[in-house]
N, C-alpha and C positions, 0 to 999 in steps of 0.2 A: 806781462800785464795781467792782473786780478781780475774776478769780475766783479771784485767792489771798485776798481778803479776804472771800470768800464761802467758799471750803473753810474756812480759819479759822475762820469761825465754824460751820462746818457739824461739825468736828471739837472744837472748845472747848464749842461746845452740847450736844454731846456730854458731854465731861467733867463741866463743869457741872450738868448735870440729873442726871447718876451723882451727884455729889456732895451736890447737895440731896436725893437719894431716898435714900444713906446711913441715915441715923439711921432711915428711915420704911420701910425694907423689911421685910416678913413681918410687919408691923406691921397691926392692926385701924385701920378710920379712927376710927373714935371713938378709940381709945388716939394716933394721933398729935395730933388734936383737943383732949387732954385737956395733951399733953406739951407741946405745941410753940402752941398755938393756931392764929391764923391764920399758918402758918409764911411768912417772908421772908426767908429767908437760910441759911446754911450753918450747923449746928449739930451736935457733939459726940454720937458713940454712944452713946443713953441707955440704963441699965443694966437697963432692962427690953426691949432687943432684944438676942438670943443673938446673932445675926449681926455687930451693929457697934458692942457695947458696946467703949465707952473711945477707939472710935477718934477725932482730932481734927477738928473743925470741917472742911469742904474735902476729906477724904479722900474720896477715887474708889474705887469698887470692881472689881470681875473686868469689868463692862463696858467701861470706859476700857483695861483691861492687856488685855484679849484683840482690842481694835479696835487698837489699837498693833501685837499683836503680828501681828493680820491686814494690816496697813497695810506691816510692815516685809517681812513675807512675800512680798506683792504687789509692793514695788520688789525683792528681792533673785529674785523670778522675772521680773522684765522684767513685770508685769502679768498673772501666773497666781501662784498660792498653791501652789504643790509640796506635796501630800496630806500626803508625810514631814514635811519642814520643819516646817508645821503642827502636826502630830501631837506633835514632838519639843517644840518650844516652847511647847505648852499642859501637856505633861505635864510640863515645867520649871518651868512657875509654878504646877502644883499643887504639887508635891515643892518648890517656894519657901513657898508660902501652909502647907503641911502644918507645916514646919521651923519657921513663927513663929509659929506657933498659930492662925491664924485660921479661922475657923467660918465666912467667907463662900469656898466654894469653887465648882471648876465644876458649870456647872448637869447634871442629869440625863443631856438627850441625849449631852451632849459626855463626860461622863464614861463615860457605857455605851460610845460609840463606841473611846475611847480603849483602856479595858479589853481589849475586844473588837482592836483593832488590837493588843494588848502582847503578847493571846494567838495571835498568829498568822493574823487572817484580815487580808484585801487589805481597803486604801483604798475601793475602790470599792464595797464590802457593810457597811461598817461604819456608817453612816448610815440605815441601811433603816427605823430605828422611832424617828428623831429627828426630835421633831413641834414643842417646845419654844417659845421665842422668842429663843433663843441665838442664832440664823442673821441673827435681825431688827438684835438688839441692836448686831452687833460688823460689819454690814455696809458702814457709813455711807464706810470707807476704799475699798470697791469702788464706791462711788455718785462719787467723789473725781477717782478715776483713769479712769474710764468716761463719753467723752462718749454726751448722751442720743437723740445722731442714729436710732442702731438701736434700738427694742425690743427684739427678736430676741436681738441680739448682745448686748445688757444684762443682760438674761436668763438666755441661756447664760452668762455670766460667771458670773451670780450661783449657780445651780444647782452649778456648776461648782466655786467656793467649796466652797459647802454640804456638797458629797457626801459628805464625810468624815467628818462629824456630824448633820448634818440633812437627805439624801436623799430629803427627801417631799414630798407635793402641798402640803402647810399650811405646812409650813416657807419653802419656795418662796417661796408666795406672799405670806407676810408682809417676807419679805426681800428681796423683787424689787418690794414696793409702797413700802418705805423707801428702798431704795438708788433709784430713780427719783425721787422726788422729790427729793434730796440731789443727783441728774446735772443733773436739770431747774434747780436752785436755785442748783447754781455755774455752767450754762450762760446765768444771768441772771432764771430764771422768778422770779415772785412767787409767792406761797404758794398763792393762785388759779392760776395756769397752771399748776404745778407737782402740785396736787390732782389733777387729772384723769388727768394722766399714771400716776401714782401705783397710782388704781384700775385704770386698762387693765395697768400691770405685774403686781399681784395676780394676776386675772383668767389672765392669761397665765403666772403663775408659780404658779399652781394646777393648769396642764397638767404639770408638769415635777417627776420624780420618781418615785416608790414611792407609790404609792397608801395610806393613810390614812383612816380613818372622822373626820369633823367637818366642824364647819360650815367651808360657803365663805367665806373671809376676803376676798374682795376685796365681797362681798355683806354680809357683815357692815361692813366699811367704812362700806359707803354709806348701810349702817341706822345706824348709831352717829352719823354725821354730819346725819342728820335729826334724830335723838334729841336732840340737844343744839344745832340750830340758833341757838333763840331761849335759852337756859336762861341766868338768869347763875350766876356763880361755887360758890355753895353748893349750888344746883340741878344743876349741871353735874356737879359731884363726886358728888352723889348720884348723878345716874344713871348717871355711868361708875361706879361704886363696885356699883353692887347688880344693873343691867343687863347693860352692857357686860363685865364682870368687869375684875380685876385680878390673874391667877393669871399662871402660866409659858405659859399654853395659849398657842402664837402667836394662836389665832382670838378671845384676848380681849384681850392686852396690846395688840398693834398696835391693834385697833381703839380700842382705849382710849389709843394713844398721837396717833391721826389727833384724833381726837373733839377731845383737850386740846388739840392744834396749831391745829384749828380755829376755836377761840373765842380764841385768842394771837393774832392779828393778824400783826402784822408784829414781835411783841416775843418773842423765845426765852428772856431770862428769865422774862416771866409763863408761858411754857408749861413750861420744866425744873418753875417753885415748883405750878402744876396740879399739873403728874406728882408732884409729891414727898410734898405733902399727902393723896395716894390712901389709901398703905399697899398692902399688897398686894408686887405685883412693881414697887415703885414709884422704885428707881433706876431701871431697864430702862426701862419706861413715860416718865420726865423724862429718860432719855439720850434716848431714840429722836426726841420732840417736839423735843427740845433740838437736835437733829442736823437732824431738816428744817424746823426755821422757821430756824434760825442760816446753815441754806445759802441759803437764797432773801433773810435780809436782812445776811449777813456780820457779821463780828467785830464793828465798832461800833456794834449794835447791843446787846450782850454790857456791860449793866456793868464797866469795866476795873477794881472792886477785886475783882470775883467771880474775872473770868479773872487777875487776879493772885495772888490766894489760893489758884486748885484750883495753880496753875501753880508758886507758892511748898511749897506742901502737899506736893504729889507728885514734886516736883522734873521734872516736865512742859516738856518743850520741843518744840512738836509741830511748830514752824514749818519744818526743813528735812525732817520729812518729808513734810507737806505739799506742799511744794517737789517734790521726787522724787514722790509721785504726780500733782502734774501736768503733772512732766514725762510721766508715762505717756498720763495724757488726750490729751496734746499728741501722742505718736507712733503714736496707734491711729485 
């Protein structure tokens, strides 16, 4: 296995699990339970979710458009995300999403940050109270182009990202426990080697930032992942559903997207369909899973009618940017 066939999938696991959590976002679990049953597959915005009523089967949401548009960011700055650039192209596909009607737009922090930069203040203050799990979400392209040799410098990248919108110790650390796994999974890790690292980035992406009131996420982690060692599938969902949470809080969505990767094995589809039947922040939750089992076991591991549906759906073609972020991997 390559590690373009590992970005692949580290990037399509992504889409995918966005797409299975579609219909099931802001959604009760019991209401997806009731809608969808044991959901396996990609289904249709039902008209009792505000968010993604009518949309089609396949359809990705703001996770998939804003890791793209962080991914295109990071080759068009040589492997830095230009704060402006950023800024210009988030606030393009809101004024996109605004102009076609849609009710799924950016999340909280990014949208205060944005605001806050239209009205005048610098890049580097506009991030100070984005705690979220947006940072977590749309990370997976800096995990891509980032080999995992440094912590440190993994780290710093990621922080670095963030500033713009998600400036804080929680934020950090839930995007600095993603994107490491995702480095570790296209530099060949398995999903076990790749875990550990993962917590040591939390941990250390906990120090980095604005300070913030909440729980430690890379702590939380490693309780989530006790919690559901042995649990199977309907158990598992319950307790990431009632324990772990399923909200926007980074300190519950990551850990609740580790917890689903966990008990997925070496399979990114059974983790996206985990993440999807939560409800809750439940594209987010199956992009994130989706993104680090899919790096550590590549594209072929990815049903090819699922990756051809989000791929057909969204008119998706992710492969030569993939290409260009590794070529960045390759000159750092």
């Amino acid at each position: 296995m390559t590690a373009r066939d590992r970005a692949l999938g580290a990037f399509y696991g992504l889409a995918v699990g966005d797409a299975l959590g579609m219909p099931t976002q802001a959604l009760p679990r019991a209401t997806v339970s009731r809608l969808f049953g044991s959901l396996d597959g990609f289904h249709a915005g039902p008209a009792e979710n505000e968010l993604s009523a009518g949309l089609p089967a396949g359809r990705t949401t703001d996770d998939t458009d804003q890791a793209v548009i962080v991914a295109e960011c990071l080759v068009a700055g040589g492997g830095r995300a230009d704060p402006h650039l950023l800024a210009r192209r988030l606030l393009a596909w809101q004024q996109q999403m605004e102009a076609a009607g849609s009710a799924d737009l950016l999340g909280p922090s990014t949208l205060r940050a944005l605001r806050l930069l239209t009205a005048g203040a610098e890049p580097s203050t506009t991030g100070r109270w984005g705690d979220t799990d947006g940072a977590a979400m749309r990370v997976a392209p800096l995990g891509i182009a980032t080999h995992p040799g440094s912590l440190a410098a993994l780290c710093a990248a990621v922080a670095d990202l963030d500033r713009l919108t998600h400036d804080t110790t929680i934020a950090n650390a839930g995007a600095c426990a993603v994107a490491a796994v995702v480095s570790a999974g296209v530099d060949g890790a398995t999903w076990a080697d790749a875990l550990p690292f993962g917590l040591v980035a939390a941990g250390a992406g906990g120090r980095l930032g604005s300070y913030v009131p909440g729980a430690d996420v890379a702590r939380r982690i490693g309780w989530a992942l006790d919690l559901v060692r042995d649990a199977d599938d309907d158990t598992l969902l319950d307790l990431v559903d009632v324990l772990v949470g399923t909200s926007v809080a980074t300190q519950e969505a990551v850990p609740a997207a580790f917890a689903i990767a966990s008990r997925a094995g070496a399979d990114p589809w059974r983790a996206a369909l985990l993440g999807a039947r939560l409800g809750g922040d439940s594209d987010t939750i199956a992009a994130m899973a989706g993104a680090m089992v899919g790096a550590c076991t590549g594209l072929s591991a990815l049903p090819a009618h699922a990756v051809d549906q989000v791929r057909r759906v969204n008119d998706l073609h992710l492969e030569p940017l993939v290409d260009d972020l590794l070529r960045l991997r390759g000159a750092r």
